[in-house]
ROLO-35851 format. One record per residue (C-alpha): x, y, z; residue in three letters. Coordinates in steps of 0.02 Angstrom, whole numbers, padded with zeros to 5 digits, always signed. Layout:
XYZALA...
***
This chain:
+00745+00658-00007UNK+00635+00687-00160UNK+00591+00574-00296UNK+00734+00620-00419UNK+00856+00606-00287UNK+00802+00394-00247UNK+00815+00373-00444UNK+00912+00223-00473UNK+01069+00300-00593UNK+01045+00181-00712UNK+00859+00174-00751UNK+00885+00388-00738UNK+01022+00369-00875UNK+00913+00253-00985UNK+00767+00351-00974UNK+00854+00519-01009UNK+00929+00431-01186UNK+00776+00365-01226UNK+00676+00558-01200UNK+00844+00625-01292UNK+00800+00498-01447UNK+00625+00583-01459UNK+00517+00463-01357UNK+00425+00474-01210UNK+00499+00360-01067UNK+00439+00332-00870UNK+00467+00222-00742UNK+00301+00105-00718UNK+00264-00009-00589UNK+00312-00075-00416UNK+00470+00035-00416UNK+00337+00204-00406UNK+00249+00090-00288UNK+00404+00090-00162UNK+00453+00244-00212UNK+00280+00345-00151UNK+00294+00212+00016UNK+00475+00271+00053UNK+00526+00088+00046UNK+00671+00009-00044UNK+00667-00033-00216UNK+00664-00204-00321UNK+00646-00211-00478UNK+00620-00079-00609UNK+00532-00073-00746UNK+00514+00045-00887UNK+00388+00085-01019UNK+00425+00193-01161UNK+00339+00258-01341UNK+00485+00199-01428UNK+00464+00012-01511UNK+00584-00141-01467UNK+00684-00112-01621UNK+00693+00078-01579UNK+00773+00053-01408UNK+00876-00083-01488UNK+00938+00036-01590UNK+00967+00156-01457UNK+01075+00058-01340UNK+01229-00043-01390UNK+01160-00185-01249UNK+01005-00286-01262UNK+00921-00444-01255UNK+00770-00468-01338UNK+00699-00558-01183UNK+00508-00547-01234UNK+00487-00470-01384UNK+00327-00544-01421UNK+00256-00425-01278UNK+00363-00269-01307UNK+00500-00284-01203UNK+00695-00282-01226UNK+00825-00300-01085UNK+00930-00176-01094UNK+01119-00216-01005UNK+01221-00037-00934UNK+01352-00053-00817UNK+01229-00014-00678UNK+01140-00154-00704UNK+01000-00228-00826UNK+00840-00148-00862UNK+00676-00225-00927UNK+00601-00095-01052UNK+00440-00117-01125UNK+00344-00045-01261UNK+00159+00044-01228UNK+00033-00074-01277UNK-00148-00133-01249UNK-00182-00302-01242UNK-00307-00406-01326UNK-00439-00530-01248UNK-00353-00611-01125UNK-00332-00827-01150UNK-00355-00956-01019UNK-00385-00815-00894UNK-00196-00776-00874UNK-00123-00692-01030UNK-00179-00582-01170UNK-00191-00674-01338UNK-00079-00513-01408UNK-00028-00350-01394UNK-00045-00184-01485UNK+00075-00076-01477UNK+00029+00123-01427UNK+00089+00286-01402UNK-00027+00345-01255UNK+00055+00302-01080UNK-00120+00315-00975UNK-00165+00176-01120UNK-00020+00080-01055UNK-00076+00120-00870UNK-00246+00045-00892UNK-00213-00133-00903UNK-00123-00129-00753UNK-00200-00243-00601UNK-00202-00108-00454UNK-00211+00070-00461UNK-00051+00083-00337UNK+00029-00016-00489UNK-00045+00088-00617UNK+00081+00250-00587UNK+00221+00313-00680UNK+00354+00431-00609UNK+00471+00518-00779UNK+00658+00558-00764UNK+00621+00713-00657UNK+00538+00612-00513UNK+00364+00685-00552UNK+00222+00538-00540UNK+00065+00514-00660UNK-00051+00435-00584UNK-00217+00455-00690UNK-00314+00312-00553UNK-00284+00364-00409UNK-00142+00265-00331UNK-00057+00374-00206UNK-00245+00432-00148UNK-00284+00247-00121UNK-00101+00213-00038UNK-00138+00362+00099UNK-00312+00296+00124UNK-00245+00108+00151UNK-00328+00052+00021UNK-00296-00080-00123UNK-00423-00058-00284UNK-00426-00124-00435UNK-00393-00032-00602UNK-00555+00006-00662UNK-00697-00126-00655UNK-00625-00270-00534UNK-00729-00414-00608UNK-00656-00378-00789UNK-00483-00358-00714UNK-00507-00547-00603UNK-00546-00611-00769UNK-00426-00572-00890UNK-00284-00640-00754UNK-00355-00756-00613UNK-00178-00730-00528UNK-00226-00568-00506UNK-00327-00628-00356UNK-00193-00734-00264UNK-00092-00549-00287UNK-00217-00443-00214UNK-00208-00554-00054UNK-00021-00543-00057UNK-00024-00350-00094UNK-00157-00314+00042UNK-00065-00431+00187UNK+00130-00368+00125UNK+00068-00165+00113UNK-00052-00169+00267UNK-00190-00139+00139UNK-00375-00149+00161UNK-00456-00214-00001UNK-00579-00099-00075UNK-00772-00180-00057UNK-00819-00180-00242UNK-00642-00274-00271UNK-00668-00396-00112UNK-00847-00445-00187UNK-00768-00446-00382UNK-00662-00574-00284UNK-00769-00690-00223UNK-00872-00693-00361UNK-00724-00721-00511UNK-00646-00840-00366UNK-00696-01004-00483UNK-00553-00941-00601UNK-00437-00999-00520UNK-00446-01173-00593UNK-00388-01121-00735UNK-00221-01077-00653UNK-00064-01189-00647UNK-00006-01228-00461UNK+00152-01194-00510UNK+00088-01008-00509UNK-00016-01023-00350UNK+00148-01085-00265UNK+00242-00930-00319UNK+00100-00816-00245UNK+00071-00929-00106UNK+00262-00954-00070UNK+00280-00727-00074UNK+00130-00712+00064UNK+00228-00858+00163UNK+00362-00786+00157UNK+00318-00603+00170UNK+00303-00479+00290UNK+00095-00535+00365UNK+00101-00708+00341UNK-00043-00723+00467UNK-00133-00575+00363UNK-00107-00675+00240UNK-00195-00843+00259UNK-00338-00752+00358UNK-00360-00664+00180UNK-00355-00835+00099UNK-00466-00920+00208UNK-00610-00784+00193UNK-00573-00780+00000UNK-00607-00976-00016UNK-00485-00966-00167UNK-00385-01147-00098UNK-00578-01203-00162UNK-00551-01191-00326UNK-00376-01233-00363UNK-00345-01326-00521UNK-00306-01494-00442UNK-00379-01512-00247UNK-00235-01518-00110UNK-00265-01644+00035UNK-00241-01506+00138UNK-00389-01455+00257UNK-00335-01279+00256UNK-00487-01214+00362UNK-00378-01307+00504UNK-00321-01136+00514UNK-00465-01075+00571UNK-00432-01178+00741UNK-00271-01109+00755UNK-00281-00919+00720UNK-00165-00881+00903UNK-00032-00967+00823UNK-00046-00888+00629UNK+00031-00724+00725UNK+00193-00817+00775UNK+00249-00857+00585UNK+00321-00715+00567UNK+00421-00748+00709UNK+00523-00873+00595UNK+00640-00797+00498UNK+00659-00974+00374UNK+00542-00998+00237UNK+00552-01169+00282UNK+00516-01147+00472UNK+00368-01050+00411UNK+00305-01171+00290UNK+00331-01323+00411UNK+00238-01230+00553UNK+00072-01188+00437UNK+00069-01378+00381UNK+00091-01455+00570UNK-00071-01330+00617UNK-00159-01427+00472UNK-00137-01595+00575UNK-00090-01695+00428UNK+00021-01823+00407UNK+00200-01802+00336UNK+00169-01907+00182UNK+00003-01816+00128UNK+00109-01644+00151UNK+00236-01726+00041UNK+00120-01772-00100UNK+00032-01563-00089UNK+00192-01497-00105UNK+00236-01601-00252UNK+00056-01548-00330UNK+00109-01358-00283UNK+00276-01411-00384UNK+00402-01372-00239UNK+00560-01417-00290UNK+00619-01578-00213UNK+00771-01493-00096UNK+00648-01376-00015UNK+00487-01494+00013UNK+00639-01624+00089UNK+00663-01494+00219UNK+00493-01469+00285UNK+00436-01636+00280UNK+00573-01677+00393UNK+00529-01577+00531UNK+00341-01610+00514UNK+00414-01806+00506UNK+00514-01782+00655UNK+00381-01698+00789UNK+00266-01854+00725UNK+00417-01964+00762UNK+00427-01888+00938UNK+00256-01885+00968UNK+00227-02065+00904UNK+00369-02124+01034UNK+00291-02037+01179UNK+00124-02089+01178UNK+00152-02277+01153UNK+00068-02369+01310UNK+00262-02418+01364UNK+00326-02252+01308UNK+00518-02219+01283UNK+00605-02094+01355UNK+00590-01907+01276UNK+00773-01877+01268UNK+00794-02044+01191UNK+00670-02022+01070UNK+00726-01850+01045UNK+00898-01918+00972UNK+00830-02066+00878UNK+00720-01949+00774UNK+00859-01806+00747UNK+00970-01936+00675UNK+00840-02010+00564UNK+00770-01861+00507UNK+00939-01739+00522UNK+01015-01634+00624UNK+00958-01475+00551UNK+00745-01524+00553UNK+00785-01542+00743UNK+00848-01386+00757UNK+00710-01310+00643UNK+00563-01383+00746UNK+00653-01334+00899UNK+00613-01158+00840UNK+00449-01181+00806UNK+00404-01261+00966UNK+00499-01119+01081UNK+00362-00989+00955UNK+00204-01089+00971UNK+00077-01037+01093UNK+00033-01212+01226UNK-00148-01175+01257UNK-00228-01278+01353UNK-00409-01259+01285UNK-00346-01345+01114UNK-00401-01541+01089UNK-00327-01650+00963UNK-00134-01751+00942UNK-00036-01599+00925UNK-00111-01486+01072UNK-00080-01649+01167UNK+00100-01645+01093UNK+00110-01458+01133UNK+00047-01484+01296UNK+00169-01606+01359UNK+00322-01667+01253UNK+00360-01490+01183UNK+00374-01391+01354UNK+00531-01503+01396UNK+00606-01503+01212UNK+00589-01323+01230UNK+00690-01343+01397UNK+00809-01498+01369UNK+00824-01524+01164UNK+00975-01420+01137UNK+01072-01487+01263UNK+01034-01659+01197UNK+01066-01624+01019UNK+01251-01559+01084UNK+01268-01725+01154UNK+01251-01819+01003UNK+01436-01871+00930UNK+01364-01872+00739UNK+01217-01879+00646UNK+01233-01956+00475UNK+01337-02092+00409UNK+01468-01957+00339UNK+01523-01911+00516UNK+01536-02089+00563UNK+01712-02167+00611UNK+01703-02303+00502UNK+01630-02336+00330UNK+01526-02467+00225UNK+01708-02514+00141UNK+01776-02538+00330UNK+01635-02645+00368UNK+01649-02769+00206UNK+01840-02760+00231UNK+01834-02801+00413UNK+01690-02926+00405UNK+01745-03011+00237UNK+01595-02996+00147UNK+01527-02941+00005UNK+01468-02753-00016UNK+01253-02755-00017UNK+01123-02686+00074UNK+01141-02749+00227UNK+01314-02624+00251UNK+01184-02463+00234UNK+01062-02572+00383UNK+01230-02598+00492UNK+01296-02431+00479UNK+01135-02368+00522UNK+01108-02464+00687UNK+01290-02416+00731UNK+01270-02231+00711UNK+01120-02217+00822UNK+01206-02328+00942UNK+01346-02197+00935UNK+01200-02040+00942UNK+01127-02140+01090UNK+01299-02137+01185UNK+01297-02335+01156UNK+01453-02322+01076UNK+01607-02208+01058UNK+01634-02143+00876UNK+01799-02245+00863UNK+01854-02358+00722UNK+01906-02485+00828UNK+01744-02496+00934UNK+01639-02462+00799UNK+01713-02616+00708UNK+01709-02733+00870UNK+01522-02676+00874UNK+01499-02716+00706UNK+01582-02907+00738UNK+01478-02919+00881UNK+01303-02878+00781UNK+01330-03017+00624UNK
***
């Protein structure tokens, strides 16, 4: 299959109407990326001679979605396409954006600005690629270089950093020395970044294809260093756990991978809490890693008390207080973790001992468990005020509580009736 023949029909069609108006008009971007890899294709972008009111003109669809950098959104029944005008940009403003753009009519203009050379390519409506920097070159050499000088590229857009880790780990790339050293030396830029940007990158190498390649990359970068706000996350922690970075991407959950890399750090719940708010996580999917990472502390906490409880009692306790589905979760990423034996610390002790026999027994547990929230309970805080004649407070949300891990203990049937006589019983 040739080039023409992957051409996504819509972004063919758009381009052909555009060259038909009189102006030049390519594909640009990661979609002649994938397309020169053979892998599937995203998102496509285009960049065309003509200006945003030209291509508004053109097509009976569009959004002016950024206008103030050249680009219209244009809406076929294939889909929606970004379109952007050529332009060169100005001096760049806190390190991330130009102050303003200029718009052109020279496409290897347009090209130059780009961060990578395999990003710098352009392929027109008869599959043919321009690539005036080298890009496929670098691609069959495993290479990832920067467009031009790499120090004036890092500093126009810090971000561009945190990307060429992500680029190198997710394409299997080796980064080009004079771009590695451009690196390390622009590397203090990265304060001027918003975390809500390093989580995006950080959150794509997570959750990418070399999540291992990934944080290696990281670590030997020192970007984490000079994040805008410091993280109280040791993530050099890493370091002492490199056997276990490769089974990450044995997790198919972002939030299986994200729990696993912040239980190697050997923090506790509560700090990862507060970095993930910093990173600006949103609260649903920092709620679901900190629950596992609060649950194997939970466990681990209840097996190494002088007196300790039993696992499988402990086991339940903490799936019912911290849910079903973080059970499951670090169930997953105990049966991937390698026990090593050499390792010293509270988790290798963990790994060492409780986690061989969660491995073995905690599913079969967690099927023995009749519920695990208040929901699935028989009876209800209105049962209990009803049945005990009192008035509704907090202490129906502490009765209800004791009663369902009663129930998740085997204590108890899940029955009304015995659930109520319990309840009697316990005020």
């Amino acid at each position: 299959m040739d080039n023409k023949d992957r051409l996504d029909h819509g972004a063919a069609l758009l381009v052909q109407k555009l060259v038909e108006a009189g102006y030049e008009a390519y594909l640009v971007g990661g979609c002649v990326r994938d397309t020169v890899l053979k892998r599937p294709i995203k998102d496509i972008d285009i960049a065309t001679s003509a200006l945003p009111e030209q291509v508004m003109a053109i097509f009976s669809r569009t959004v002016p979605t950024g206008l103030q950098h050249g680009t219209v959104t244009v809406v076929l029944s294939e889909g929606t396409y970004e379109v952007t005008t050529f332009r060169k940009e100005a001096e760049y403003e806190g390190f991330r954006r130009p102050s303003s753009v200029t718009y052109i009519s020279d496409l290897n203009e347009d090209l130059k600005r780009r961060d990578f050379t395999m990003n710098a390519m352009a392929m027109d409506g008869q599959g043919e690629i321009l690539d005036p920097f080298g890009g496929q070159e670098d691609l069959a050499r495993g290479v990832l270089r920067c467009v031009g000088a790499a120090q004036e590229r890092f500093g126009e857009d810090a971000l561009r950093m945190l990307r060429c880790i992500r680029f190198a780990s997710a394409y299997d790339l080796q980064v080009e020395e004079s771009t590695w050293l451009a690196l390390l030396e622009q590397a203090p830029l990265m304060r001027h970044i918003a975390l809500e940007r390093v989580r995006s990158e950080f959150a794509r190498m997570i959750e990418g294809p070399a999540p291992a390649r990934a944080i290696r990359l990281l670590l030997a970068s020192r970007l984490t260093a000079h994040f805008k706000k410091q993280l109280p996350l040791p993530f050099e922690r890493w370091l002492a756990w490199d056997d276990a970075l490769d089974a990450v991407s044995a997790l198919a959950g972002q939030h299986d991978r994200w729990a696993m890399l912040l239980m190697l750090l050997e923090v506790p719940a509560d700090t990862v809490r507060t970095a993930l708010q910093e990173l600006t996580f949103s609260r649903a999917d920092g709620d679901a890693v900190v629950a596992i990472l609060a649950l194997r502390e939970t466990v681990a906490v209840g097996v190494a008390n002088p007196d300790p409880a039993p696992l499988e009692r402990v086991w339940k306790l903490g799936a019912v207080r911290r849910g079903e589905a973080a059970a499951r979760a670090l169930l997953r990423l105990l049966r991937v973790l390698p026990h090593t034996a050499e390792k010293r610390g509270e988790l290798a002790r963990f790994l060492q001992t409780a986690a061989p026999e969660l491995v073995r027994c905690g599913e079969d547990w967690l099927s023995e468990v009749p519920c695990f929230s208040l929901k699935q309970l028989a009876i209800s805080g209105k049962d209990l005020a009803e049945e005990l004649g009192l008035q509704p407070g907090p202490w129906m949300g502490v009765l209800l509580q004791q009663l369902l891990e009663r129930t998740a203990l085997g204590d108890l049937p899940n029955e009304r009736d015995a659930l109520l006589q319990a309840a009697r019983a316990a005020t």
